[in-house]
C-alpha positions in Angstrom: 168.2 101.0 82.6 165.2 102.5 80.8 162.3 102.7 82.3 158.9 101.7 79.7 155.9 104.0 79.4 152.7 102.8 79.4 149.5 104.6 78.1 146.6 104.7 79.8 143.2 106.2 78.3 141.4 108.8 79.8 140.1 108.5 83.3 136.8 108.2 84.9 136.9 112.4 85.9 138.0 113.5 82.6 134.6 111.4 81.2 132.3 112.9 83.5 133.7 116.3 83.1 132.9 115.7 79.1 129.6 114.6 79.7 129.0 117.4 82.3 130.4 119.9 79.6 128.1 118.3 76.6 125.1 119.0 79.0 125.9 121.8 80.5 123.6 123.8 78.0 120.9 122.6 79.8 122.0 123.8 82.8 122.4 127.4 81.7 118.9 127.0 79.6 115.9 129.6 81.3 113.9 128.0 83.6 110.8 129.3 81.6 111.5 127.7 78.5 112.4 124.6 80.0 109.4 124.3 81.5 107.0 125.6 78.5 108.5 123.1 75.9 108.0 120.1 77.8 104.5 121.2 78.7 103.7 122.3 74.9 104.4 118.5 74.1 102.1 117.1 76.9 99.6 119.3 75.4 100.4 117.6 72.1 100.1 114.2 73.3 96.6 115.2 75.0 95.5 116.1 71.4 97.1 113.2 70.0 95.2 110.7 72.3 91.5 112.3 71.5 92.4 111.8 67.7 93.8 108.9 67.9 93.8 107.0 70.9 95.8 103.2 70.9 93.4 100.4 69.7 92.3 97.7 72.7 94.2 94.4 72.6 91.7 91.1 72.7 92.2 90.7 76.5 90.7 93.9 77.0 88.2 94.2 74.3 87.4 90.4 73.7 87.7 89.1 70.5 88.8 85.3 68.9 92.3 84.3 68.5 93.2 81.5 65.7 96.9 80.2 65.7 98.3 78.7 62.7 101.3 76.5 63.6 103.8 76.0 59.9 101.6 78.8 58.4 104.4 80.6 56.1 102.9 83.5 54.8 102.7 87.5 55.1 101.1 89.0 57.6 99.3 92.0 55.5 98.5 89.7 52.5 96.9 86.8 54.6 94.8 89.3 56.5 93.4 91.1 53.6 92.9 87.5 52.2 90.8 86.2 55.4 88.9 89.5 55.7 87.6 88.9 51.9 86.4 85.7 52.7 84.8 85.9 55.9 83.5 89.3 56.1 85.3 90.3 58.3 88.3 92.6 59.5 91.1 90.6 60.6 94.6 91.3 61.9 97.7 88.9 61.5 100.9 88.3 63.6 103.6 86.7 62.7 105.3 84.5 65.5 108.8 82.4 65.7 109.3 80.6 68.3 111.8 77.8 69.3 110.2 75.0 67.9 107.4 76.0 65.4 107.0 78.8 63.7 103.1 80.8 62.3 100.2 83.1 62.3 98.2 84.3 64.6 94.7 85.6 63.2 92.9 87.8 65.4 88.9 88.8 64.6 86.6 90.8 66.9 84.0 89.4 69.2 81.3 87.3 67.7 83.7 86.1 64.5 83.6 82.4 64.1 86.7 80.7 64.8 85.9 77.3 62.4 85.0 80.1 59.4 88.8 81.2 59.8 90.2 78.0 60.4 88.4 77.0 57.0 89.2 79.7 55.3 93.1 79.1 56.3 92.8 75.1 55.5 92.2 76.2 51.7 95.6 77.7 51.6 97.8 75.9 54.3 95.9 72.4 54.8 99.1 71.0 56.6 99.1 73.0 59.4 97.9 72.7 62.5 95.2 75.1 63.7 94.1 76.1 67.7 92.1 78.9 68.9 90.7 80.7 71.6 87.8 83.5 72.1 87.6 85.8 75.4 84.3 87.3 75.9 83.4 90.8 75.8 82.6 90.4 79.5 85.7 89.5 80.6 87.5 91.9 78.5 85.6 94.7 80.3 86.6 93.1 83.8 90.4 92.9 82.5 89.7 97.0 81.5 88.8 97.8 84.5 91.4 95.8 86.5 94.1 97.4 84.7 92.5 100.8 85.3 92.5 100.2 89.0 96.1 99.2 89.5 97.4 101.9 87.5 95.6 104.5 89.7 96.2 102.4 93.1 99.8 102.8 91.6 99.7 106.4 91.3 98.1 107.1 94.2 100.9 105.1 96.4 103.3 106.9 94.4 102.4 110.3 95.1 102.2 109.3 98.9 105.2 108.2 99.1 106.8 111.4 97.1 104.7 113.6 99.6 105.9 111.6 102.7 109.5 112.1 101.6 109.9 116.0 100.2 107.1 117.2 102.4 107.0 120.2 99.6 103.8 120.8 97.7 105.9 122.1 94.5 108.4 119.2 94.4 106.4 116.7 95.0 103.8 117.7 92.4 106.4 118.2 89.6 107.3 114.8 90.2 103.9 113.5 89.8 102.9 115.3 87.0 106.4 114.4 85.3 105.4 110.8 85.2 102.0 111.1 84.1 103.1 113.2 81.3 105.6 110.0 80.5 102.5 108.2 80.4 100.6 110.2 78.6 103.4 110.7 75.8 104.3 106.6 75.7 100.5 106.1 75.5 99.9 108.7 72.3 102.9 107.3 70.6 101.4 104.0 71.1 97.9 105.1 69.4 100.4 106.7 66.2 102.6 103.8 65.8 99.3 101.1 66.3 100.5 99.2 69.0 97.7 97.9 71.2 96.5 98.3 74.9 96.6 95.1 76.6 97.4 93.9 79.7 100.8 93.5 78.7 101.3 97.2 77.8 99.2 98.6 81.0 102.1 96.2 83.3 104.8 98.4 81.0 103.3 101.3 82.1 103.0 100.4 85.4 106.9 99.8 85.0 107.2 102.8 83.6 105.7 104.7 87.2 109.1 103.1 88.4 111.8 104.3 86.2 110.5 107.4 85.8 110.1 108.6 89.2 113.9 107.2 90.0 115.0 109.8 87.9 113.0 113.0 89.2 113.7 111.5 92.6 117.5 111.5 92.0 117.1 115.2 89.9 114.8 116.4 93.1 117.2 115.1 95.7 120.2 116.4 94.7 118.9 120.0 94.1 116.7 120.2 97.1 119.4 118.8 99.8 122.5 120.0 98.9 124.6 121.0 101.3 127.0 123.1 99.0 127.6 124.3 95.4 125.6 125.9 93.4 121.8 124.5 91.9 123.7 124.0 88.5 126.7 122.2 89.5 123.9 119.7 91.5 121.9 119.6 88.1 125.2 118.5 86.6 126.1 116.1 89.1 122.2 115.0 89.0 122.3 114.5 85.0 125.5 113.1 84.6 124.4 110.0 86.4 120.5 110.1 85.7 121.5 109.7 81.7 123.9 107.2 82.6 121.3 105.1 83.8 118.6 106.0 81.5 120.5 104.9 78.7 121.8 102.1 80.0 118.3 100.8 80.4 117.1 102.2 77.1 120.2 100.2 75.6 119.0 96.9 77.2 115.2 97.1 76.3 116.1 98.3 72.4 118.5 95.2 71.9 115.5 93.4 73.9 113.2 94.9 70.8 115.9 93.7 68.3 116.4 90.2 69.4 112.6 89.0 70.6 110.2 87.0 67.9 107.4 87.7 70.7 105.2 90.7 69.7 103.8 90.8 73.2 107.4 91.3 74.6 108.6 93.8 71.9 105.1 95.9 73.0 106.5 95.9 76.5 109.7 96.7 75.1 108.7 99.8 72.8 106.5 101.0 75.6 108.8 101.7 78.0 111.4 102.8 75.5 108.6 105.8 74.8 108.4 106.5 78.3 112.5 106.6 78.7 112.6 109.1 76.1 109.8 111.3 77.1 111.2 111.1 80.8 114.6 112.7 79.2 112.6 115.6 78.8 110.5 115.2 81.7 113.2 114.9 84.0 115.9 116.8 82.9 114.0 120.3 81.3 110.6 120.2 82.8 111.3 119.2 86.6 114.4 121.0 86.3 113.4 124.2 85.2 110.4 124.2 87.8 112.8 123.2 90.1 115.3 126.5 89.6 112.0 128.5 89.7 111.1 126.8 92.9 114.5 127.7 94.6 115.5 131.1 93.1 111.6 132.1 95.0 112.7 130.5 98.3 116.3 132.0 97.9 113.9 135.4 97.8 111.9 134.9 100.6 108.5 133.9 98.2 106.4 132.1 99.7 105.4 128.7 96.9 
């Protein structure tokens, strides 16, 4: 009686050790450069935000909002036809939702919203027209609301970092790691023209907590080990941190692909900035601080 064979793919150790070995350049990689090229791009973004720095949304900079509902038309051809009329500069946005698709034509503070609903009639007098203004007042309020939660934010964040390492060098790495995801997600928001709004200050605000998971998890593992050697802990550290980074990253760019809500595919394209600059973040900059933190202790330097 013959007994039958059945395959079976690889396992679950033979795919980490893979991973571990297409990363392990990283590991071996000098702790100077790793931190020098992650800080050469924060410098980058810096520069990057006093050139161009991202546009303020309506809800923070006040401004009149006119919705078209059945309005078919393109977005850069209707604005540059409604700025011609009225005087004005205008911006358009497509929308599709469930059951009514449109426009929506956004105009700065002062614009009036019956000129642009006029102006739209001539073209599309079927459709139905709505609109709402927010006052410069209230945008300045909404400003500096979402100032204030992003540094209360910070600020609880750091404590809590400091209450848990109880290690200056740490600690700080892991601060300045997510601020430079900030800083990167914001300057590629100011080149790509996506706006700051309240929507996009809550993603970054999101952002504080996926970003410091990661350097937690990286920090963690090095610092308290109990055995092995500080690359076999980055291994073990980045095997699972990009793991979960991409998982996430997969989510929120099929999140991108599938919405027809601008202010969700903002969110979405926010963090998906941040993810990628925490790669670098987490995995060079905190790293490579984090091997020049413990090769001084092994010596007996004081940090």
């Amino acid at each position: 009686m013959s007994k039958s064979k059945t395959r079976t793919g690889p396992s679950i150790d033979s795919i980490k050790a893979k991973e571990r070995e297409k990363l392990s350049f990283l590991a071996r990689m000098e702790y100077k450069k790793m931190i020098t090229y992650p800080l050469a791009v924060f410098l980058i973004a810096l520069i990057l935000l006093a050139i161009s720095f991202p546009p303020l949304g309506i809800d923070l900079n006040g401004g009149v909002v006119v919705t078209g509902y059945g309005v078919d038309a393109n977005p850069d051809e209707l604005a540059k036809y409604v700025s011609d009329k009225i005087g004005v500069d205008v911006r358009v946005e497509r929308f599709t939702g469930v059951q009514s698709t449109g426009v929506r034509v956004y105009a700065p503070a002062g614009t009036d919203p019956v000129r642009i609903i006029r102006v739209l009639k001539e073209r599309y007098p079927n459709a139905e027209y709505i609109h709402s203004e927010v006052q410069p007042t209230f945008g300045k309020i909404a400003q500096q609301q979402g100032i204030r939660a992003l540094v209360f934010a910070f600020l609880a964040m750091a404590a809590v970092v400091f209450l848990f390492f109880r290690s200056l060098v740490p600690s700080l790495t892991i601060i300045f790691s997510a601020l430079s995801d900030m800083t990167i997600a914001v300057a590629l928001m100011g080149i790509f023209g996506i706006e700051l709004t309240t929507a996009t200050i809550a993603a970054l605000l999101m952002l504080i907590g996926y970003t410091v998971d990661s350097n937690i998890l990286l920090t963690t593992k090095l610092l308290k080990r109990k055995e092995g050697s500080v690359e076999e802990a980055y291994l073990s550290a980045v095997s699972t941190g990009f793991t979960m980074s991409t998982t996430t990253l997969g989510a929120l760019f099929v999140l991108w692909l599938v919405s027809t809500n601008q202010t969700i595919d903002n969110i979405a394209i926010v963090l998906i900035f941040g993810l990628l600059a925490d790669f670098m973040n987490t995995w060079v900059l905190n790293a490579g601080v984090l091997k020049w933190y413990l090769t001084r202790e092994a010596r007996g330097g004081r940090v």
